[in-house]
C-alpha positions in Angstrom: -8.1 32.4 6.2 -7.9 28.9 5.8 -6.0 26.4 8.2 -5.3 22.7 9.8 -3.5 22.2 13.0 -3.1 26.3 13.2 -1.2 26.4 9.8 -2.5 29.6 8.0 -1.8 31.1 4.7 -1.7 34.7 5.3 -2.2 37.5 3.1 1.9 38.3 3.3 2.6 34.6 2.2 0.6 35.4 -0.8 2.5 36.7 -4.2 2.9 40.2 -4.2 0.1 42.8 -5.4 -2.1 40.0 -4.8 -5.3 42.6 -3.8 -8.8 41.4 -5.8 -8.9 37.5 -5.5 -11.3 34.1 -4.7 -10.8 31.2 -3.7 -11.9 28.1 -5.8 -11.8 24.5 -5.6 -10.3 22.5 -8.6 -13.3 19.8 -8.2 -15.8 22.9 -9.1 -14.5 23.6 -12.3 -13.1 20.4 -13.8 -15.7 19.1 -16.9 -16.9 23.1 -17.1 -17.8 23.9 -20.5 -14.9 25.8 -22.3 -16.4 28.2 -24.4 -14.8 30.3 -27.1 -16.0 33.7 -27.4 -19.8 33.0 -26.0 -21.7 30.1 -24.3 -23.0 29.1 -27.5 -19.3 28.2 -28.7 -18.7 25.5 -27.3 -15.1 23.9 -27.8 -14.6 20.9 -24.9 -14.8 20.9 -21.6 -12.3 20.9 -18.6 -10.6 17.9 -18.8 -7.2 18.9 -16.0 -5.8 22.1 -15.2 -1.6 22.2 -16.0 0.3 24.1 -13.6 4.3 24.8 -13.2 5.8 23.9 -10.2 7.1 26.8 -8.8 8.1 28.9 -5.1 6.3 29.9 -2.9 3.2 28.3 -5.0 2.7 27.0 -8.3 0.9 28.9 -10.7 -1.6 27.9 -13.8 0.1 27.9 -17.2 -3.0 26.2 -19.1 -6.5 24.5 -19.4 -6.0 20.6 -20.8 -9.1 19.9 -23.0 -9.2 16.1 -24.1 -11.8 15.0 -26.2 -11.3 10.9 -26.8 -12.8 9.2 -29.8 -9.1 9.7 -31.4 -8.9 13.3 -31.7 -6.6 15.8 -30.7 -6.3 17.3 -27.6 -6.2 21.0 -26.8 -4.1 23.4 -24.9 -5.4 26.4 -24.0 -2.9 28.8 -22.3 -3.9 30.8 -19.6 -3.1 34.3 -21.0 -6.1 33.4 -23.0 -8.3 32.8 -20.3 -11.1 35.0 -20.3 -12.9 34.3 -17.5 -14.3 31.7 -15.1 -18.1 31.4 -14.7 -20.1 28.9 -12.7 -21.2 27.3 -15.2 -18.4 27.9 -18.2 -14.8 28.9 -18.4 -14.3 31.2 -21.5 -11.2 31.5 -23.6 -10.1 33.8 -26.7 -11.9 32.7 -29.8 -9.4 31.8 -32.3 -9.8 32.4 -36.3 -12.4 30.9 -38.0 -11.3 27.1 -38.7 -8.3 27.5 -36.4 -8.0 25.6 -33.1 -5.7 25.4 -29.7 -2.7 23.3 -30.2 -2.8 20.1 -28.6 -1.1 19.4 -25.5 2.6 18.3 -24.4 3.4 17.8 -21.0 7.0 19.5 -20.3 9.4 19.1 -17.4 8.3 20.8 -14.3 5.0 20.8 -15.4 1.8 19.4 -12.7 -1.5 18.3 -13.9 -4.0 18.6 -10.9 -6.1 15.9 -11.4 -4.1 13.6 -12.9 -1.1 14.5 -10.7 -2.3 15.1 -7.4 -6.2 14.3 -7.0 -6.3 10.9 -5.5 -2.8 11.3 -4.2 -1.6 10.2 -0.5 -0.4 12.7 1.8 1.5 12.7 5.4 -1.1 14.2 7.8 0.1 17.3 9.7 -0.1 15.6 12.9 2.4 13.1 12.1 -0.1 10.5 12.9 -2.8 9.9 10.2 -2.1 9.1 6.5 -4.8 10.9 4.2 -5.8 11.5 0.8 -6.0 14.6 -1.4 -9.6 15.1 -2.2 -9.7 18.5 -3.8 -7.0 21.1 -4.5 -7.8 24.7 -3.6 -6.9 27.6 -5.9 -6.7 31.1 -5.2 -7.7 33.3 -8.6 -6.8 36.8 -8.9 -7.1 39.2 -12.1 -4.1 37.6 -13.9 -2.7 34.1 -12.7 -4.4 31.5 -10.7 -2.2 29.6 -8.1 -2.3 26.6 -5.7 -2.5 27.2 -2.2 -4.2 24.3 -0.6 -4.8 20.4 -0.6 -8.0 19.5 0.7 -8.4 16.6 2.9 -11.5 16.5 4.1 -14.8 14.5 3.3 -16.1 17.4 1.4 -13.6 17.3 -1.1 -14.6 13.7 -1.5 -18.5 14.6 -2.5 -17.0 16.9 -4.5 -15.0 14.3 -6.5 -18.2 12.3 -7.0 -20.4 15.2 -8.6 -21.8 16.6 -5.4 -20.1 19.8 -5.4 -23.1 22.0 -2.9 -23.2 19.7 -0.8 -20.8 20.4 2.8 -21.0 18.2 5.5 -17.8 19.2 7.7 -15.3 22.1 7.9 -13.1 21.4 4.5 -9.6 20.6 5.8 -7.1 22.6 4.2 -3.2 21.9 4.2 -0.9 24.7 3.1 1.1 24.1 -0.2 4.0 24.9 1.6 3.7 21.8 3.8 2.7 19.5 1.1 5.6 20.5 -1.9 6.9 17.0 -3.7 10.0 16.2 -2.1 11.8 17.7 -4.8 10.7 20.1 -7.3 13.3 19.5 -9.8 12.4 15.3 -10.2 9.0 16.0 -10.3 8.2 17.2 -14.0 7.4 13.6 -14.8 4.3 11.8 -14.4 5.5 9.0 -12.1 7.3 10.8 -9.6 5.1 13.2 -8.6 3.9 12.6 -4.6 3.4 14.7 -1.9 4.7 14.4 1.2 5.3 16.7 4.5 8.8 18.6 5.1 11.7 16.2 5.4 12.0 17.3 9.4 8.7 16.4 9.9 8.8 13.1 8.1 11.3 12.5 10.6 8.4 12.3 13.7 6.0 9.7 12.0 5.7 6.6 14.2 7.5 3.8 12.2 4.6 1.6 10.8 2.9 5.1 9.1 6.2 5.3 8.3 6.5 2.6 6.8 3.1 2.6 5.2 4.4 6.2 3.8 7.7 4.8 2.4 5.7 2.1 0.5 3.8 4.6 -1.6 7.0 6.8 -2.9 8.5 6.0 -6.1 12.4 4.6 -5.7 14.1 7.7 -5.8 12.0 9.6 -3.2 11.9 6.4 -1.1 15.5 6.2 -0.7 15.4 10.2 -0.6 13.3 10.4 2.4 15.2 7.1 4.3 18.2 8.7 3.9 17.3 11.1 5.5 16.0 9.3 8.6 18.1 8.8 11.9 19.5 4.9 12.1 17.5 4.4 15.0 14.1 5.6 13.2 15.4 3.8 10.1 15.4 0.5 11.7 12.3 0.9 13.3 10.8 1.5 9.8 12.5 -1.4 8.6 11.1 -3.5 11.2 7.4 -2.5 10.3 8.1 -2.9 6.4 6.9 -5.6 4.0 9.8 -7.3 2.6 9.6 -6.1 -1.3 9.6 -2.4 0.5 12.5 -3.9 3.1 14.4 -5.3 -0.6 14.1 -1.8 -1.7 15.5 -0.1 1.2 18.3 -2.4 1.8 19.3 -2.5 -1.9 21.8 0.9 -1.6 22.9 1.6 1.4 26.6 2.3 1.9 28.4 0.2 3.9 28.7 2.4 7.2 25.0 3.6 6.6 24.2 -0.1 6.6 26.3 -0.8 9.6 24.4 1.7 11.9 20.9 0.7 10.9 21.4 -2.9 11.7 22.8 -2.1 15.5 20.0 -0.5 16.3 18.1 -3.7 16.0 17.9 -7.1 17.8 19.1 -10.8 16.9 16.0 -11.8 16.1 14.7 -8.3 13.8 17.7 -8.8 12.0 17.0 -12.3 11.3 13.7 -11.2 9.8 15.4 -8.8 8.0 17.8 -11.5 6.3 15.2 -14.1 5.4 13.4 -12.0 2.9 17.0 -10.1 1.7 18.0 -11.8 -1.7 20.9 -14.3 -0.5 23.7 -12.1 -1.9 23.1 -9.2 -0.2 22.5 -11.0 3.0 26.1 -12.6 3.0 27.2 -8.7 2.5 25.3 -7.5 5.1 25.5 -10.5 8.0 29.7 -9.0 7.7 28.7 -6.1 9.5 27.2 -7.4 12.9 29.0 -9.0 15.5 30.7 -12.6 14.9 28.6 -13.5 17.9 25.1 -12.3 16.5 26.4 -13.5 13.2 26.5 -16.9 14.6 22.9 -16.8 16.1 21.3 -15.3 13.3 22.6 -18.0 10.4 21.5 -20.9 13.2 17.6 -18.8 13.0 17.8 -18.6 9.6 18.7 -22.4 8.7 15.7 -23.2 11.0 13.3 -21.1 8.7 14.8 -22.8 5.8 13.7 -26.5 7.7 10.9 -27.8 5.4 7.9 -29.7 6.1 8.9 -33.1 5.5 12.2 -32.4 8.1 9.3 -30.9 10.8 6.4 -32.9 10.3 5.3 -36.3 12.3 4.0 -39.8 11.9 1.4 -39.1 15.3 -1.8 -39.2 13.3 -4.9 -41.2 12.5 -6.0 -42.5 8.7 -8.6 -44.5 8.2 -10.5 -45.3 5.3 -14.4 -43.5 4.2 -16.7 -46.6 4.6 -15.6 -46.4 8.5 -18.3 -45.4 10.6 -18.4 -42.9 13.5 -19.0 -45.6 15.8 -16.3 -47.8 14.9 -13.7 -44.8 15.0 -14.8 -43.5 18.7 -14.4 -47.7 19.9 -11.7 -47.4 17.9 -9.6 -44.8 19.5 -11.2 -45.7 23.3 -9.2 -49.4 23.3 -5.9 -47.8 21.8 -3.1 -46.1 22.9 -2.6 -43.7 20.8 -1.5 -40.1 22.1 -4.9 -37.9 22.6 -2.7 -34.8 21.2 -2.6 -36.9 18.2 -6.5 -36.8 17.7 -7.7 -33.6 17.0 -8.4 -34.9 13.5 -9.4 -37.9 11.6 -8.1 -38.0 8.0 -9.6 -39.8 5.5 -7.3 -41.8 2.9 -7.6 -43.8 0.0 -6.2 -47.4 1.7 -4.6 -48.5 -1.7 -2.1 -45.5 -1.8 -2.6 -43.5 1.1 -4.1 -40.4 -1.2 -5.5 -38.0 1.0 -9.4 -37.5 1.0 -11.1 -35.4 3.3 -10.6 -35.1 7.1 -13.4 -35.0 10.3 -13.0 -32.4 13.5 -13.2 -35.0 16.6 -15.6 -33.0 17.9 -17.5 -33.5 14.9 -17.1 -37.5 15.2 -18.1 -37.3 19.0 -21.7 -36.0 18.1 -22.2 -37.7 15.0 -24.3 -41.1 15.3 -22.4 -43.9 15.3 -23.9 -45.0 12.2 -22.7 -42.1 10.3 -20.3 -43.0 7.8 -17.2 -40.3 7.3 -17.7 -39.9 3.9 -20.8 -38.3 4.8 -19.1 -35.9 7.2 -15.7 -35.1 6.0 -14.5 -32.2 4.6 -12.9 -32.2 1.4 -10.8 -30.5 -0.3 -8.2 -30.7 2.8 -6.1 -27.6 3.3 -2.5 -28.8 3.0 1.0 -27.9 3.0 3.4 -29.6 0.6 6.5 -31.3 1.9 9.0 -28.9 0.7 7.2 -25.7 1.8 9.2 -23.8 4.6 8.6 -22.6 7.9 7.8 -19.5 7.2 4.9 -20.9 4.4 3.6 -22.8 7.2 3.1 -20.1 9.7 1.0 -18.3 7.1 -0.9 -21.3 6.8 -1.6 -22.1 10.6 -2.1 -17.9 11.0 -4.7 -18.0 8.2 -6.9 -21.3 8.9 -6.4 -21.1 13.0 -6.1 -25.7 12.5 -4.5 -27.4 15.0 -2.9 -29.6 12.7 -1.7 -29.4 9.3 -1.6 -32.2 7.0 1.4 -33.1 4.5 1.2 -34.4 1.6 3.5 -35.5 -1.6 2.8 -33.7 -4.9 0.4 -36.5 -5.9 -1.7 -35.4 -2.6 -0.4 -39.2 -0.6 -0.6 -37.9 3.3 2.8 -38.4 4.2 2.3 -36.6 7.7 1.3 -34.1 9.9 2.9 -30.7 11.3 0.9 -29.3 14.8 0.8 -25.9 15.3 1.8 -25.4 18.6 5.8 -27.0 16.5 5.5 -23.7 14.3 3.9 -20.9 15.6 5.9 -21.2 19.1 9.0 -20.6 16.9 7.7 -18.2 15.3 9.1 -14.4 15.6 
């Protein structure tokens, strides 16, 4: 009996007149020799093993021998499957000269390795998202089928050549629970993904959701959104990067469309617009309130305010022969703001080109004979002034400065953005 979370596959869920049979795992056997006739005859080795998709469990239909360096590749059916050995899998010898014809993939056809080894998968739980590392078979006298995906770290050693080696309970999931979300779309190499039951897709917190949806091909994306509730679909959206948020907005129906976006707030569906291509947003900002409507296009122009429209005159330039000295005596008789200090930037006084820039704090310890081009950092992190909002919230998220210089595309400071100006406006 094998299980996860108390999910068996039991002897009555197995094909009929299934009596004599062992259990495998794919890992084990792929790179075995494949040997014609006797170990001595030697024809490839193991390169996948093809199975059709099929209920309850899909069942071997051939071995996949690729042998590179521009030759063919061979197709061994499995009615010609002798046996399976440790160390070798044996075939029927063909006639002297005579080789297995090479393969074709077909509709409805699923290579393990290629196919599903590697693959992410929905955890049971409805909380994790995990990784098939081996795929267990279950071999009787005729047929060979799949029955499990195996999760656990086990399969993983196995996957890098250390196949004796256990260091945990493998972690089996039952086919059933782990069957493409629709057989009949995934003959083809690029659609083929696994995923839980549509139901229990349904119970995922949003952001593994979300993570989830990012990893299906289009048509299973919109498959499995579709089939969400508008509440959970809008808390999906929420969590989404925008290229995966483009995707799922792209073909909704109106009234599907409609349901999603009352379920979120004035300020989630703002987000939601900003990264929408502009088209689609004046479809979709019909369908909410004339009210919200309003707000939302007033929080949109705001993200579209650029640097040069945000950004303020309050700083201090001086040129790189100043000392530290002079700067601190400097700044003691003036009156400029002490908000406007937290940096010194460093300019070229014949066209105000932008140079380097000194912490304050670093000035304050220096010697007062130190002169700033000594000190300053250079290359300054910047923002240009057409860059948005939302490119400067990146930029004050990533680098944690209390002030951001702007400059002109010829690198002249033209003036500064704070961040307390950006990141308190920020959703």
């Amino acid at each position: 009996m094998a299980q996860l979370n108390n999910h068996t596959i039991k002897m009555h869920e197995l094909p009929s007149g299934t009596k004599e049979f062992r259990f495998l795992n794919f890992l084990e056997l792929i790179k075995l020799p494949v040997c014609a006739g006797k170990i001595k005859d030697k024809i490839g080795k193991v390169t996948d093993i093809v199975f059709k998709l099929s209920e309850p469990f899909p069942e071997a239909i051939g071995i996949y021998i690729e042998h590179g360096w521009g030759k063919p590749t061979e197709f061994v059916q499995w009615d010609k499957v002798v046996k399976i050995e440790d160390d070798a899998i044996f075939v029927q010898k063909l006639e002297e000269g005579k080789t297995y014809p090479p393969f074709v993939d077909q509709p409805g056809w699923i290579l393990v390795n290629e196919h599903l080894i590697g693959r992410t998968i929905l955890d049971m739980d409805g909380r994790r998202i995990e990784v098939v590392n081996d795929v267990h078979l279950l071999e009787t006298k005729e047929k060979m089928i799949i029955v499990h995906v195996d999760i656990s770290f086990n399969g993983f050693l196995r996957k890098w050549g250390f196949r004796r080696i256990r260091v945990m309970k493998d972690q089996l999931i039952p086919w059933k629970y782990v069957q493409p979300l629709s057989l009949e779309d995934a003959g083809s190499k690029d659609k083929v993904s696994l995923s839980i039951t549509r139901n229990q897709i349904k119970e995922l917190p949003a952001e593994d959701l979300a993570d989830a949806l990012e990893e299906l091909s289009g048509e299973e994306q919109q498959a499995v959104f579709s089939a969400l509730d508008s509440e959970t679909a809008a808390e999906t959206l929420i969590e989404a990067e925008p290229r995966a948020k483009r995707q799922l907005m792209s073909n909704l129906r109106k009234e599907r469309a409609q349901n999603i976006l009352s379920e979120m707030s004035i300020p989630q569906l703002a987000n939601l617009f900003s990264v929408l291509p502009n088209d689609d947003v004046i479809e979709l900002i019909q369908l909410v309130p004339e009210a919200d409507a309003e707000k939302i296009s007033k929080i949109l122009s705001e993200k579209e305010e650029t640097a040069r429209v945000m950004m303020t005159s309050n700083y201090v330039a001086v040129s790189k022969e100043k000392t530290a000295g002079e700067i601190l005596r400097s700044l003691k008789n003036s009156d400029v703001d002490r908000s406007n200090i937290s940096y010194i930037y460093i300019t070229a006084p014949e066209d105000n080109t932008l140079l380097g820039v000194v912490d304050i704090r670093e000035l304050v310890i220096a010697p007062d004979e130190t002169i700033l081009a000594d000190i300053m950092i250079s290359p300054v992190v910047t923002a240009e002034e057409e860059d948005l909002r939302d490119d400067l919230e990146e930029l004050f998220a990533k680098y944690h400065y209390r002030m951001i210089p702007i400059v002109d595309r010829h690198d002249k400071l033209l003036g500064v953005i704070k961040d307390k100006d950006i990141l308190a406006g920020a959703d």
